[in-house]
C-alpha positions in Angstrom: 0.0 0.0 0.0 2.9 2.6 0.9 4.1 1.6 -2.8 0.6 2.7 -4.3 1.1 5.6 -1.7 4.2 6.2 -3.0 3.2 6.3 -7.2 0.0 7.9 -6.8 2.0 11.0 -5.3 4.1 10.8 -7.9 1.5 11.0 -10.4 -0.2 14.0 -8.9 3.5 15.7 -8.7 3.4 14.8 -12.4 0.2 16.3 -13.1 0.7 19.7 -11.3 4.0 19.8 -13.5 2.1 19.6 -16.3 -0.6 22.1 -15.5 1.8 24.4 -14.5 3.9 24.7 -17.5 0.8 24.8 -19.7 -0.6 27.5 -17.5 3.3 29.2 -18.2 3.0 28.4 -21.7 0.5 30.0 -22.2 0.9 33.0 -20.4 4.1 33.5 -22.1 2.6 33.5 -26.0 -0.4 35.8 -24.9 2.6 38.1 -22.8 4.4 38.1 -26.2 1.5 38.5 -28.4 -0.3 41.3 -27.6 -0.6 44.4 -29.6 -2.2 47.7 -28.6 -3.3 50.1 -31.4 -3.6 53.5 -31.0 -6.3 55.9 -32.7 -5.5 59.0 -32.0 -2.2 61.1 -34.1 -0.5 63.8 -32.0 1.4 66.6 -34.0 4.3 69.1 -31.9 4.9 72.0 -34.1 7.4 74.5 -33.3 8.2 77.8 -34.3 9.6 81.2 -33.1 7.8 84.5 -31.8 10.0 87.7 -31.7 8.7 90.9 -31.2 10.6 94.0 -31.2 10.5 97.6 -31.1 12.3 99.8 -33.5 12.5 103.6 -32.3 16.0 103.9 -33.2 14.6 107.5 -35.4 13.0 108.9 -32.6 14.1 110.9 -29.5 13.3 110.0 -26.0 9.6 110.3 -24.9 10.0 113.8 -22.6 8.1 117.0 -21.9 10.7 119.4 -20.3 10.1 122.8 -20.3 6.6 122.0 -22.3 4.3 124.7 -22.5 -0.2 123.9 -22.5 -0.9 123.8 -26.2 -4.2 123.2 -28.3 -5.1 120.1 -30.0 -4.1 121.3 -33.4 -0.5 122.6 -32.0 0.1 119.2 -30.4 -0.8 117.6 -33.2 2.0 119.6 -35.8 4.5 118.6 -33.0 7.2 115.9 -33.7 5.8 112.3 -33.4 7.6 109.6 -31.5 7.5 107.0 -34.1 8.5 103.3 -33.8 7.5 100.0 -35.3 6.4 96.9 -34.1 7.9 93.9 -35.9 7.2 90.2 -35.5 10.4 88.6 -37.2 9.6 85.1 -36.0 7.0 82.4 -36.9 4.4 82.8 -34.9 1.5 85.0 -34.7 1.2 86.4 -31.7 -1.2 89.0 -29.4 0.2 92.0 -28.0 -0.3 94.8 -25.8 1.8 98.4 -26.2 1.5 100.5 -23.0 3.3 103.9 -21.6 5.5 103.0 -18.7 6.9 105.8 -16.3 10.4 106.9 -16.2 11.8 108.3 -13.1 11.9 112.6 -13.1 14.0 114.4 -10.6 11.8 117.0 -10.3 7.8 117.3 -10.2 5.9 114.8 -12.3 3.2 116.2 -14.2 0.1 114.1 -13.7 -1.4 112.0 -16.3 -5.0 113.9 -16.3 -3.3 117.1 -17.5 -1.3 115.1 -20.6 -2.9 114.8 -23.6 -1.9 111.5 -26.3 -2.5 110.4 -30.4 -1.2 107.8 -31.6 -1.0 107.1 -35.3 -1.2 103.3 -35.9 0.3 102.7 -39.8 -2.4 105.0 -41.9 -5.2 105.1 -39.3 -5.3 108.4 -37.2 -5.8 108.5 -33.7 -8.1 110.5 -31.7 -6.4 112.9 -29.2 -7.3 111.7 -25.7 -6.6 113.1 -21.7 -3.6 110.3 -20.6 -5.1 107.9 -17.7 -4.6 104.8 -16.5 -7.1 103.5 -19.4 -5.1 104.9 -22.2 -1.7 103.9 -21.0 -2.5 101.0 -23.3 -2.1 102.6 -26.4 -2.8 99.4 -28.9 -3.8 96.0 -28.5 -4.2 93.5 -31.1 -2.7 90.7 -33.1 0.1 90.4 -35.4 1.2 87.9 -38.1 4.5 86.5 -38.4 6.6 88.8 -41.0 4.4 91.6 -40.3 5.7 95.2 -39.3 3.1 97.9 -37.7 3.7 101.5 -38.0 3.2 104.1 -34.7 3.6 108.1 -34.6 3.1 108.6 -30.9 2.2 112.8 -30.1 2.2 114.0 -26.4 1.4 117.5 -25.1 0.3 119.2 -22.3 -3.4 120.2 -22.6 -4.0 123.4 -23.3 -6.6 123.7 -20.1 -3.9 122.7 -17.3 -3.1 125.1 -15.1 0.1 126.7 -13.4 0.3 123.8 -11.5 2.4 122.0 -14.5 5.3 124.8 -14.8 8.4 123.5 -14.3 7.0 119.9 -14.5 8.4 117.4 -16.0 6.6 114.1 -18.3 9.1 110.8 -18.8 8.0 107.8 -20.4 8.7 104.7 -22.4 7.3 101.9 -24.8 6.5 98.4 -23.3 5.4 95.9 -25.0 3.6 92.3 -23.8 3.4 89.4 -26.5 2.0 86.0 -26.4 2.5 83.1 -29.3 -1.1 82.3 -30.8 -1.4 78.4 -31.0 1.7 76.5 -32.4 
């Protein structure tokens, strides 16, 4: 009996053998087998955004010693001009604002200064300065595309003594963001 013992455990050893390298066979082809396929394409495109400013023709943005003037005398004054370029790829948004300069002596305040800006053949409209019309043009531009400014400032001819001996500084900035890719 301990010899029929003996094979019959022998046989079941056997038999789980078996069963386990089939179960390891297979496992092993549908490991190797499998495929996954995808749907879905993804593109990256690159490209380059520059933006500059060119006011290498113009003289700084100041009003020293500037006496109150009329609309039409600010406007036969010389412009600031510049250009914005976008030598890149990209199109891109933008935003040109007026950004104080430090003065050593009394600022003159914004409410008393008055702005045009000429954007390529398009006139501007003479307006009071103020925190609203610091931006002074907002908008998109294409890549190889160059826009055109003539930038006026004067004192308004209705400000009062309190702007003698004042003094007005102030420069281009410019914000830019790539549209899409």
């Amino acid at each position: 009996m301990k010899d029929q013992r003996g094979k019959s455990t022998i046989v079941l050893l056997v038999a789980v053998i078996v069963a386990l390298l089939i179960v390891l066979a297979g496992a092993s082809y549908a490991y190797y087998s499998i495929s996954v396929n995808g749907t879905k394409s993804h593109t990256i495109k690159t490209g380059t955004l520059t933006l500059t400013i060119d006011d290498a023709s113009s003289s700084a943005i100041n009003l020293t010693n500037a006496k109150p003037m009329t609309d039409t005398e600010g406007m036969a004054t010389t412009a600031y001009t510049f250009k914005l370029k976008n030598t890149g790829t990209l199109s891109a948004n933008y935003i040109i604002s007026l950004v104080d300069n430090t003065v050593s002596g009394t600022r003159i305040p914004d409410n008393k200064i008055k702005i045009n800006l000429k954007k390529d053949t398009t006139a501007g409209t003479s307006k009071l300065l103020s925190a609203q019309t610091r931006t002074l043009d907002t908008g998109t531009i294409t890549a190889g595309t160059t826009i055109s400014y003539e930038l006026r400032l004067w004192i308004d001819y209705s400000a009062g003594n309190e702007v003698q001996e004042g003094q007005f500084s102030t420069k281009i900035s410019i914000t830019g963001n790539q549209i899409g890719s």
